[in-house]
C-alpha positions in Angstrom: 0.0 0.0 0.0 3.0 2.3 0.8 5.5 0.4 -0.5 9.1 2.4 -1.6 7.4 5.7 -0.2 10.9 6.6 0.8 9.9 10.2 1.8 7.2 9.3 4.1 7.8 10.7 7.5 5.1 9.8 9.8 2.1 8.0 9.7 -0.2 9.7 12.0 -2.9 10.2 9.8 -3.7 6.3 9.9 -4.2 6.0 13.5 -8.0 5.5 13.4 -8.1 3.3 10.5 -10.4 0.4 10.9 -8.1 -2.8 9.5 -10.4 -5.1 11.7 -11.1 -7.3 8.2 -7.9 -7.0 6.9 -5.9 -10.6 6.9 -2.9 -9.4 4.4 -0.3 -6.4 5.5 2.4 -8.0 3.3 4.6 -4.8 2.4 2.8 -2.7 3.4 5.7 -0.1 4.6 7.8 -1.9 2.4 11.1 0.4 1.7 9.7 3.3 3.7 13.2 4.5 4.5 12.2 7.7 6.4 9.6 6.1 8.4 11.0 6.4 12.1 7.9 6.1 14.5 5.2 3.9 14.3 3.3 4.8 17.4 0.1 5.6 14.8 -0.6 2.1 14.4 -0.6 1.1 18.3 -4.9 0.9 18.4 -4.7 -1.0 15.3 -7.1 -4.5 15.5 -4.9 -6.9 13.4 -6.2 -9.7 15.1 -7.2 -11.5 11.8 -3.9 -10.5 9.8 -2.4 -13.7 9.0 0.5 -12.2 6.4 2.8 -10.0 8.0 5.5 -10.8 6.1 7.2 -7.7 4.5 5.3 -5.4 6.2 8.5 -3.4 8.0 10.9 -4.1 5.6 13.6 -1.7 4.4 12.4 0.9 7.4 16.0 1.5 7.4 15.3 5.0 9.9 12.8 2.7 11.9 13.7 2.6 15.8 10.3 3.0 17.8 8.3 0.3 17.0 6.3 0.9 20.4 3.2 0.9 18.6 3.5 -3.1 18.0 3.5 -3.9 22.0 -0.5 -4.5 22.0 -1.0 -6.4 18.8 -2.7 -9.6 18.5 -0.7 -11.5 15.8 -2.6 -15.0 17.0 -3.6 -15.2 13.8 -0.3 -14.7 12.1 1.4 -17.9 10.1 3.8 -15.8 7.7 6.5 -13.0 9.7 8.8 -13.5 7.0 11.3 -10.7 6.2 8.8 -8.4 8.3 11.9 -6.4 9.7 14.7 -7.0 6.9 16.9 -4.3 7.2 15.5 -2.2 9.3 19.0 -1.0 10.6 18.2 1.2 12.9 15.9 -1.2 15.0 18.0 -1.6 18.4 14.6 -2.2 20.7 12.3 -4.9 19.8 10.6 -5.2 23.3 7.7 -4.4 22.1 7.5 -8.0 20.7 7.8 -9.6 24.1 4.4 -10.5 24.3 3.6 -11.1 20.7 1.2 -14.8 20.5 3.5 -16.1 17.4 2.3 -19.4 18.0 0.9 -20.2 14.5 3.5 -18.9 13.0 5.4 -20.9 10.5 7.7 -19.1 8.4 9.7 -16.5 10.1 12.9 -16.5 7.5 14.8 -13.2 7.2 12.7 -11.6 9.9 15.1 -10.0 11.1 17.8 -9.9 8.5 20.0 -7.1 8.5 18.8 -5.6 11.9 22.8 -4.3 12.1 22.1 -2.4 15.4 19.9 -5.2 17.1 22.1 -6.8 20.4 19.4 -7.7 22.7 17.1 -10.4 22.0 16.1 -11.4 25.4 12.1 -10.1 24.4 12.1 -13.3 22.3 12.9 -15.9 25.3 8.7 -16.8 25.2 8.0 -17.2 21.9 6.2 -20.0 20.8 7.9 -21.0 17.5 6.9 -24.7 18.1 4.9 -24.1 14.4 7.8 -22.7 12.5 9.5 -24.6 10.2 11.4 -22.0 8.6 14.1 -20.2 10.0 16.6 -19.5 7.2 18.4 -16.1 8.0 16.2 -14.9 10.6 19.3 -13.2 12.3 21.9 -12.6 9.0 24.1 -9.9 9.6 22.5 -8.9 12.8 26.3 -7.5 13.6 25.5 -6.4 17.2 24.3 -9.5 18.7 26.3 -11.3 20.9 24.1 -13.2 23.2 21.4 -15.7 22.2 20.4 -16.7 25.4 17.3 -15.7 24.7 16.7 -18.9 22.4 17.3 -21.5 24.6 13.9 -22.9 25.5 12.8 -22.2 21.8 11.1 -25.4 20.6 12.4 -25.6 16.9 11.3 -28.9 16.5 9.4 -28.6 13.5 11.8 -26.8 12.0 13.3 -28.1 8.1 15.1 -24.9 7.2 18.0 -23.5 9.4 20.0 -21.9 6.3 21.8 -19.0 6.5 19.9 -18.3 10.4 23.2 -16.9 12.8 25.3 -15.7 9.1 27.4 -13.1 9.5 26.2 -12.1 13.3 29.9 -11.5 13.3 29.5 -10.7 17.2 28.8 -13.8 18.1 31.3 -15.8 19.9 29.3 -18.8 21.7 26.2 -20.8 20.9 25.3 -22.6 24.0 22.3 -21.7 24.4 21.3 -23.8 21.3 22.2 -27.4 22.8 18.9 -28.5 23.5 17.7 -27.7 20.1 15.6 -30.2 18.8 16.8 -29.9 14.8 15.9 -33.7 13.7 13.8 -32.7 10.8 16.5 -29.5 9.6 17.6 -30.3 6.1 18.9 -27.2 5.4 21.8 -25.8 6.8 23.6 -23.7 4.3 25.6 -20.8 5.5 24.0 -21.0 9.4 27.1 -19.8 10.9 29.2 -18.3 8.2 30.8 -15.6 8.6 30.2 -15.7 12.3 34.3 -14.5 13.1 34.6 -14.3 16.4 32.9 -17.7 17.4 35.1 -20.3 18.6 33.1 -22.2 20.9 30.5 -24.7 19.5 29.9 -26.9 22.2 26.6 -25.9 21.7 25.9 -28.2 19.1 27.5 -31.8 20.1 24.0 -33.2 20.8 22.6 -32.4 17.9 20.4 -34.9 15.7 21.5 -33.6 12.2 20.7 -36.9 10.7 17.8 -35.3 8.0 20.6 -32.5 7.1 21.7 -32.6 3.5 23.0 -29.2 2.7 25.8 -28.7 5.2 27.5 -25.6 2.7 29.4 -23.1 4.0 28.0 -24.1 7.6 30.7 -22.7 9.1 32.6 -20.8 6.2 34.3 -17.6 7.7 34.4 -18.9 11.3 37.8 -17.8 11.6 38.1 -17.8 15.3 37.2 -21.4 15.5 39.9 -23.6 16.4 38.0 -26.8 18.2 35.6 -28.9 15.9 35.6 -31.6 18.4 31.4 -30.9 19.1 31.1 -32.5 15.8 32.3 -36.1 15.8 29.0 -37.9 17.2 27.3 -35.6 14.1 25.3 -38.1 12.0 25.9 -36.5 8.5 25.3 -39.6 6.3 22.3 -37.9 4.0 25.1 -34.8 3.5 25.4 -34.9 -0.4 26.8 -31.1 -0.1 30.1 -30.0 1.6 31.2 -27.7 0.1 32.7 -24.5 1.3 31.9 -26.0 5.3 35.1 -24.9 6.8 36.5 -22.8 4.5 38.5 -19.8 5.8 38.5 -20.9 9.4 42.2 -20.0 9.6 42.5 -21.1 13.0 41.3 -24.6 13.0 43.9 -26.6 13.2 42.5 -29.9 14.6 39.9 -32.0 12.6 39.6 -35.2 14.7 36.1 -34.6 15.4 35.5 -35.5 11.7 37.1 -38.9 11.7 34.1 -41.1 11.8 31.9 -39.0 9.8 29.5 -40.8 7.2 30.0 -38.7 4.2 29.4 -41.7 1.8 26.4 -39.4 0.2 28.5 -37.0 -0.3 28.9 -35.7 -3.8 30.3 -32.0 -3.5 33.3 -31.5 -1.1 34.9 -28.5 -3.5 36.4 -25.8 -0.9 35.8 -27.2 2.4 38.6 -26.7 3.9 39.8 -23.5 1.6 42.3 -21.1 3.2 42.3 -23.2 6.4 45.9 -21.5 6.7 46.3 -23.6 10.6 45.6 -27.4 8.8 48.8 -29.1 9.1 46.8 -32.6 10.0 44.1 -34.3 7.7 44.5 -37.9 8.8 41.1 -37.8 10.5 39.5 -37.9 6.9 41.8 -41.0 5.9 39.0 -43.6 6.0 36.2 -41.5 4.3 33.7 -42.8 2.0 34.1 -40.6 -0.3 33.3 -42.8 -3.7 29.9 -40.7 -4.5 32.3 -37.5 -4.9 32.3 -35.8 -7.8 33.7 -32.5 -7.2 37.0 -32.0 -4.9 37.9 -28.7 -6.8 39.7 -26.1 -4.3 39.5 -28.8 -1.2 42.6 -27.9 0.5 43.4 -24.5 -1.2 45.5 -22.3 0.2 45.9 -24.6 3.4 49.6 -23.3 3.7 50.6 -25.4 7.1 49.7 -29.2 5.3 52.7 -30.8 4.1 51.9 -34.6 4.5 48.7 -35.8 2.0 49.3 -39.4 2.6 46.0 -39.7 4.8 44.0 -39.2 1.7 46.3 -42.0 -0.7 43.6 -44.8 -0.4 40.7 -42.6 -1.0 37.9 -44.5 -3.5 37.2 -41.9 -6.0 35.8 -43.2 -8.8 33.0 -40.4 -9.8 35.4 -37.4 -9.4 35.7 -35.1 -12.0 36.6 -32.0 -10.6 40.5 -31.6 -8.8 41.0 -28.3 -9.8 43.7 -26.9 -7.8 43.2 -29.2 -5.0 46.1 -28.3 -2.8 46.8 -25.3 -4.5 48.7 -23.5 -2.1 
């Protein structure tokens, strides 16, 4: 409705609108970059909006969304991208008491939310509908504690792509270890880019046994030195690996991976890329690695490995791709 009104200051004038009937708000602000206060829409009755997906996104000047605190979202199944880059948004306590409970898609909610660091309104959501998650939090650069999520029931959840990428302050994910992920498929890009987290004992329990996109999980974790979390991981429906650990220039120890199942495994090109710490790969000498096709770029760059020999009995049979291997 007043989507890319970029010059649209206030809207004050809609504070007695009747939306009662209305069900979609999808975009409605959409790109309304001068939109700072939406304290106007605090009496609206959105109690039969079930789209709300879109509806803040691009507010880039957006910091008071006080007027949110008394809405009844019950209705609600879409909240996807409803805050996406709304940069300025540092106080989201209004949302404490949101009902979110039939909510099932909350990707890129709130994507690119750069000055968001406090999360703790979120610790009684009921996401136990969601199934998708896939960068909810990308590039929220300011947050550094997730404790707020540790009680979240995510156990319907199928897509965890891209969700904690690039929250660059980010250092510790303990709060996620009694995640229930069992039916996640997707986790492409979850952590990456995350540089200052090195601790991931957060994830040793979890059942990851559905998960066939592990990409670039962990790409640009380059503070991570201990992978040991890892080695109970059941990875064996992982056909893509690509990119995983690449530029985690401190790790330096990859024992956790030993008994991984990667026998579905087709991609592995750049998974351990620029891992400039590697001096030790004879955790991955008895891989199953006979589905892999491309091995392009697997060890670029790894400038501490000297010895290969763990990898001389490797059954490759399918691969086609070995550009520039250990290049490096």
């Amino acid at each position: 409705m007043f989507n890319e009104c970029s010059s649209l200051p206030d809207i004050n004038a809609l504070q007695n609108w009747n939306v009662s009937k209305g069900n979609n708000f999808e975009g409605m602000f959409m790109g309304c970059s001068s939109l700072s206060d939406i304290n106007a829409l605090q009496n609206w009755n959105v109690s039969n909006g079930n789209n709300f997906s879109y509806m803040f996104c691009k507010c880039s000047s957006l910091s008071d969304i006080k007027g949110l605190q008394n809405w009844n979202v019950s209705n609600g199944n879409n909240f996807s991208d409803m805050f996406f880059n709304s940069s300025s948004l540092s106080d989201i306590k209004p949302l404490q008491n949101w009902n979110v409970s039939n909510g099932n898609n909350f990707s890129y909610m709130f994507y690119g939310c750069s000055s968001l660091s406090d999360i703790t309104t979120l610790q009684n959501w009921n996401v136990s509908n969601g199934n998708n998650f896939s960068f909810m939090f990308f590039r929220c650069l300011s947050l550094s504690d997730i404790k707020a999520l540790e009680n979240w029931n995510v156990s319907n959840g199928n897509n965890f792509a891209g969700m904690f990428s690039f929250c660059s302050s980010l250092s510790e994910i303990k709060a996620l270890q009694n995640w229930n992920v069992s039916k996640g498929i997707y986790y492409i890009n979850m952590f990456n880019g995350c540089s200052l987290l090195s601790d991931i004992q957060g994830l040793q329990n979890w059942n990851v046994s559905n998960g066939n996109d592990f990409s670039y999980m962990f790409c640009r974790c380059s503070s991570l030195s201990d992978i040991k979390a890892l080695e109970n991981w059941n990875v064996s429906n992982g056909n893509n690996f690509s990119y995983m650990f690449c530029r985690c220039s401190s790790l330096s120890d990859i024992q956790g991976l030993q008994n991984w199942n990667v026998s579905n495994g087709n991609d592995f090109s750049y998974m351990f890329c620029r891992c400039s710490s590697l001096s030790d790969i004879k955790a991955l000498e008895n891989w199953n690695v006979s589905n892999g096709n491309d091995f392009s770029d697997m060890f670029y760059e790894c400038s501490s490995l000297s010895d290969k020999k763990a990898l001389q009995n490797w059954n490759i049979p399918n691969g086609n791709n070995f550009s520039d291997i250990f290049n490096g």
